[in-house]
N, C-alpha and C positions, 0 to 999 in steps of 0.2 A: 549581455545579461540584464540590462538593465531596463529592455521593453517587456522583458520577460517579467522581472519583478513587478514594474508599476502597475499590469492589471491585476496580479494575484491579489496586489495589498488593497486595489479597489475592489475585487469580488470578495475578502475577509471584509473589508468594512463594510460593504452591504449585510454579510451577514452579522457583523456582530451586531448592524444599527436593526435587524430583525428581529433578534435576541432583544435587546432595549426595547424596541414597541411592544412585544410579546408583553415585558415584565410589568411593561408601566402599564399597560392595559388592563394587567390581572393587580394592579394596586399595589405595586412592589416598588421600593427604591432601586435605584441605579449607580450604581460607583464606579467607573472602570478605573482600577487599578493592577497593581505588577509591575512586568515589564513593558506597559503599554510603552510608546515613544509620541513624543508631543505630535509629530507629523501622524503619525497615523490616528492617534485621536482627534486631530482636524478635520481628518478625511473621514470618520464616521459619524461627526457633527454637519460635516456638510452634505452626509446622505440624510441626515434626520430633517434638517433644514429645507432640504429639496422636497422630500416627500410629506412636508405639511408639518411636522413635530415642533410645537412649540409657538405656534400660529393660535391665536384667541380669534376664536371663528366669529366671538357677539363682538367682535371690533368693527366689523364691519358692516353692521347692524348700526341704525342711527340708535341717540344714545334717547333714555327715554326725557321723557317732557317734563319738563319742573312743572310742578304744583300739581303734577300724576300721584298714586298713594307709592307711600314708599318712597319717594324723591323729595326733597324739602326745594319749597321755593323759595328762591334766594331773593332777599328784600336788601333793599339799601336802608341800615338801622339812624333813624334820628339824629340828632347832634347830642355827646352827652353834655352836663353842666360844665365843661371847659372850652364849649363850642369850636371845637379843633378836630376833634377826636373821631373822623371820618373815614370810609371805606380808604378813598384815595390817599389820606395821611397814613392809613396803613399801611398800603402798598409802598410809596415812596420810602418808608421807615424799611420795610424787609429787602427793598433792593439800595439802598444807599446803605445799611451798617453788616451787608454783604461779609463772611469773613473776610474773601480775597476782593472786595470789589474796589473800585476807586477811592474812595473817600476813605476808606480807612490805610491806603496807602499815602494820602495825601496826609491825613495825621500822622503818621510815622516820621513821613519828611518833615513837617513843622516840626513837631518834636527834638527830632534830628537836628536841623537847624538853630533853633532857641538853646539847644544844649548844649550846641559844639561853639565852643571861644575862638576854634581858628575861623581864617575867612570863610564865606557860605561855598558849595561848590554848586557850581552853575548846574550843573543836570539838576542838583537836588530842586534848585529854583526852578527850573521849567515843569519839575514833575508836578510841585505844586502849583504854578498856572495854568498847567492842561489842565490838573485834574480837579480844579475849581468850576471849569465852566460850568458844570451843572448846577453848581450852589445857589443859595436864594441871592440876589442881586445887593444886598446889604449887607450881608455876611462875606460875601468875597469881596467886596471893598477894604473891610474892616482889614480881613486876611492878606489880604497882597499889598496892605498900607505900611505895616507890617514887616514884612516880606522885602517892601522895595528899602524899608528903612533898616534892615537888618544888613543888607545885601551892600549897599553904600555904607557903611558904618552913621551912620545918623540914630538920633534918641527916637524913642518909639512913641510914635503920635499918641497926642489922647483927645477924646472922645466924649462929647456932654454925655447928659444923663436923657436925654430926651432921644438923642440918633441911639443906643444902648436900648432901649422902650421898643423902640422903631422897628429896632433888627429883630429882637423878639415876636414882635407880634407879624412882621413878615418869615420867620420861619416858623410860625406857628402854621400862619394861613398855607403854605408851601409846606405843610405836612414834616417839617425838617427838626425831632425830636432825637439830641444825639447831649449825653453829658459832658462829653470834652468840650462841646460848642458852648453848652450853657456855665461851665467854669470858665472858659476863656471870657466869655464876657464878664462874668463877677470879677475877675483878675483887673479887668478896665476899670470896675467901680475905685479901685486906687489910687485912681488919679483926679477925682470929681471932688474939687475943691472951691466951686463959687457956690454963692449963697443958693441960687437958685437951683442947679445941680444935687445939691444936700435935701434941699424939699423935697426933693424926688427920691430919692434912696433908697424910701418906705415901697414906693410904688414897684420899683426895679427889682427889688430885693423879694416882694408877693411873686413877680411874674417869674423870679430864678426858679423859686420853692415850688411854684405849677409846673415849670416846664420839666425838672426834675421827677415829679411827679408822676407827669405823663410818660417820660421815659420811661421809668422802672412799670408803670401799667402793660406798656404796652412790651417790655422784657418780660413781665413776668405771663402776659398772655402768649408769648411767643411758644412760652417753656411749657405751657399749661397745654395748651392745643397740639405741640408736636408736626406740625404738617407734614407730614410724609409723602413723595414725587411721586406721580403714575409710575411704576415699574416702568422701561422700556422692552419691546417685543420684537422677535423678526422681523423685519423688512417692515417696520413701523415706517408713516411717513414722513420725511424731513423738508414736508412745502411747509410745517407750521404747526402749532397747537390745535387738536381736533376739539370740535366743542365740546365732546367729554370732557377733556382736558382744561378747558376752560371753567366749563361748569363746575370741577373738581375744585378748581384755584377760587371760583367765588364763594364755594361754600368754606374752605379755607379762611379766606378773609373776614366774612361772614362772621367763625368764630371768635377769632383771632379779636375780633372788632369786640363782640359783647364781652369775651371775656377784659379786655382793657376798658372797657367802658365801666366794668361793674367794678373792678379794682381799682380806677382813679377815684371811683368816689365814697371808698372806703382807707384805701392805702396812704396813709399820715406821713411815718417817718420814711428820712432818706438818708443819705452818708452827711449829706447837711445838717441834720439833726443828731447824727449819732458822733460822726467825727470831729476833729478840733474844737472841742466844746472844753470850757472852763465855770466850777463852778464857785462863785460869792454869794455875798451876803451884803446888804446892804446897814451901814454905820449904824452904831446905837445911836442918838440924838441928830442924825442928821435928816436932811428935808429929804421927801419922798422922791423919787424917780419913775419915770414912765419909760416901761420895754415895750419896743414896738415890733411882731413877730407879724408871719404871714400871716396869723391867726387873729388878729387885733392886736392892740394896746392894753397893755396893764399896768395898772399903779403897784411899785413897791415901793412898802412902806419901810420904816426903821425894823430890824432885826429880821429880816424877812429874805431868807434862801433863795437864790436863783439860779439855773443854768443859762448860762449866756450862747449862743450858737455865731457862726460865722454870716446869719440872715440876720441874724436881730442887731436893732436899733439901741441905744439910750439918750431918751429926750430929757434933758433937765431944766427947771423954771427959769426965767428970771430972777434975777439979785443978787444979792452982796454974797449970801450964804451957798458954798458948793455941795455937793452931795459928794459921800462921803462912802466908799465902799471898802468892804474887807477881805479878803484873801488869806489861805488859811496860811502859805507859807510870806508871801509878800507883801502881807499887812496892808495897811489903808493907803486908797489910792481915791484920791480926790480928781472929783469929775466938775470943771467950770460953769458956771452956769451960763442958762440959756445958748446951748449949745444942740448938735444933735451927733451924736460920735457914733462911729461904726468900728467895725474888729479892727480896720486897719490906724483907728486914733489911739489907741487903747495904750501901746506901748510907750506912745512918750508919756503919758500921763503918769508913770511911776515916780515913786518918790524918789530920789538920790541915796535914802540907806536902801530901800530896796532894789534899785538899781545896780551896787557891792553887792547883796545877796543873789542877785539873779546872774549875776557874772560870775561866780564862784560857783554855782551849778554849773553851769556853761563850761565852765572850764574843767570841771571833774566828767562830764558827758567828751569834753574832747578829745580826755585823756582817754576814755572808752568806759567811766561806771556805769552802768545799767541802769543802776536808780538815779541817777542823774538824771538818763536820758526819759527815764519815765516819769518823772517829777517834771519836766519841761513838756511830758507831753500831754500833761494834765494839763497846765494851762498855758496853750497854744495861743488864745487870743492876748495873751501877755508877752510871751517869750518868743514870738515869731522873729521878730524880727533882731533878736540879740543873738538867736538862733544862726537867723539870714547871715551877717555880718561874721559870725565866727567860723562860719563854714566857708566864707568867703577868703578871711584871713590865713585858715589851717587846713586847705584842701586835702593834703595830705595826711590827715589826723589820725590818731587809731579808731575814735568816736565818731570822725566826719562820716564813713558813710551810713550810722545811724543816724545822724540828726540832718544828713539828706533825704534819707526817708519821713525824716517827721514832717519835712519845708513841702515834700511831695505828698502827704498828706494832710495838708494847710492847704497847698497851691493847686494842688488838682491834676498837677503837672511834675516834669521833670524839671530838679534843678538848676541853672545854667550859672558857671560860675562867671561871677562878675567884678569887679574891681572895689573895694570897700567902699561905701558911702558914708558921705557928714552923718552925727547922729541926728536925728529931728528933737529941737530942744522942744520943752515942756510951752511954749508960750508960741512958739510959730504954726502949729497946727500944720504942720507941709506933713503930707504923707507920704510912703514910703514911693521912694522912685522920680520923687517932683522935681529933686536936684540933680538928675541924669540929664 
């Protein structure tokens, strides 16, 4: 019976795929439903298939000529004022932060790795050295140094301020705009502890807040422009992209380019300016202070408000006399002079009663108060690292996994717990991680 049935249900699908061309023809929709069965709707999609249904006939028609009317001809746009900001850095931006593409599996693993206290596991480590090779040639040094030091149980290398510059301005050139890369490097400014190092700070710290910059530009032109894939068609061909398809992707790019280009150089704030910020006030009668931001330098003077960010500097003069700051809940915190301190000096500089004060929050945030934990997340460039240390001690806390969140919003990163460290007394200037 069964030679019998398979032409009957080929001469119904002929007709019903007759019925179909009839309806589309006269401008009708089509929905075959009921008791249709999945096998027999194949078999009238492959009579539609056969007899042309669904075939874009101007496909095979060359596509028309850029710079024709109606067709935009596609230009390569200028460099904008961050002289990076190129067709090709485009490109390389949409295929490296890919959802599922490489490089955002290779952050997973790092993550994974940095986060996990037990031994590393070896696949995870290989997945991170395959899937580096594409990276800029400085930045996967920096990452597999890293990597091999984490894997051996060794202290994690650090890094002048000059090779930090370096790697920057070769993933600029190499088009490699991505914020986990550009926090990871800020995370190395914690360990840049010689004179010369410190000079640079200013300079490292402009190039963090551009490259941030240009990320969120070139995110937000992504979101603005939309690009939407050529549909795929019957028996489309699979030797390769036709120059439709091409032309499609540059006029893509195209956008994508001017609209990041016109947003870098109006688009200010970032998570660096909005997140872990703390705000003072500089002492009645003490000497002025100089903040150094990507945007310049500015003198504050005595009684004069300030937002401090995790990019800005405090330069203070020479002399005897220190500059003297206040904080609404931690009261005066004196800064050395002729010094140049960054977020990560900040915390030993507390006074010893306010050191009791900031511990006694710490410990009601452990215990899980809310306002605790929001009163330390007001001033992050102070409490970081009392933070760090107590999440260290009480991993299991009812408060700890809010004030992992806060260190994850400070670090840019996930957590990793680590074994307590010495405090950094007020007069060694060693920053956080230099006794690891």
């Amino acid at each position: 019976m069964k030679w019998i049935l398979v032409p009957l249900l080929w001469t119904a699908a002929v007709v019903v795929a007759l019925a179909v061309i009839w309806r589309m023809w006269h401008g009708r929709n089509v929905v075959l439903r009921g008791r249709w069965s999945p096998r027999f709707v194949r078999m009238v999609v492959l009579v539609l298939i056969v007899v042309g249904v669904g075939i874009d006939k101007a496909s095979s028609e060359p596509p028309p000529e850029a710079g024709r009317r109606g067709v935009p001809r596609v230009r390569h746009v200028a460099l904008a004022s961050s002289g990076v900001l190129t067709s090709q850095a485009v490109t390389r931006w949409r295929h490296g932060n890919a959802r599922l593409g490489p490089w955002q599996t290779v952050k997973q693993a790092i993550v994974t790795l940095d986060a996990t206290a037990a031994s590393p596991d070896s696949q995870t480590i290989e997945t991170i050295r395959v899937g580096t090779s594409l990276l800029p040639e400085q930045f996967r040094e920096l990452l597999l140094a890293d990597v091999n030091a984490i894997e051996k149980g060794q202290p994690i290398p650090t890094v002048d301020a000059a090779k930090l510059i370096a790697t920057l301005d070769e993933m600029e050139r190499f088009g490699f705009c991505d914020h986990w890369s550009v926090a990871y490097l800020w995370r190395k400014s914690a360990r840049l502890t010689s004179p010369g190092d410190r000079t640079r700070l200013a300079e490292l710290f402009v190039r963090i807040e551009r490259h941030a910059r240009m990320t969120d530009a070139l995110i937000y032109a992504q979101v603005a422009v939309r690009p939407t894939p050529i549909s795929p068609r019957a028996w489309m061909s699979k030797a390769g992209p036709s120059r439709e398809i091409r032309l499609h992707e540059e006029q893509i790019q195209q956008r994508i380019l001017a609209a990041a280009q016109g947003d870098f150089s109006t688009h200010q704030a970032t998570t660096w300016q909005r997140d872990a910020t703390m705000v003072a006030a500089v002492g009645d009668g003490s000497v002025p202070v100089t903040i150094v931001r990507p945007d310049g330098r500015h003198e504050l003077r005595p009684g004069q408000t300030f937002t401090f960010t995790r990019l800005d500097l405090l330069e203070t003069s020479p002399g005897e006399k220190p500059v003297v700051l206040r904080h609404l809940w931690l009261g005066q915190i004196e800064l050395l002079a002729g010094r140049t301190l960054s977020v990560w000096d900040l915390p030993a500089l507390i006074s010893p009663e306010a050191k009791k004060k900031l511990q006694s929050v710490v410990e009601k945030a452990v215990a899980g108060d809310e306002l605790a934990a929001e009163q330390l997340q007001r001033a992050l460039p102070l409490t970081h690292e009392a933070i760090r240390i107590a999440v260290e001690e009480t991993p299991r806390a009812k408060g700890a996994p809010r004030l992992r969140m806060l260190l994850t919003l400070f670090d840019d990163t996930v957590v990793r717990d680590r074994p307590p460290q010495s405090p950094v007394t007020r007069g060694d200037f060693l920053l956080p991680g230099m006794e690891r």
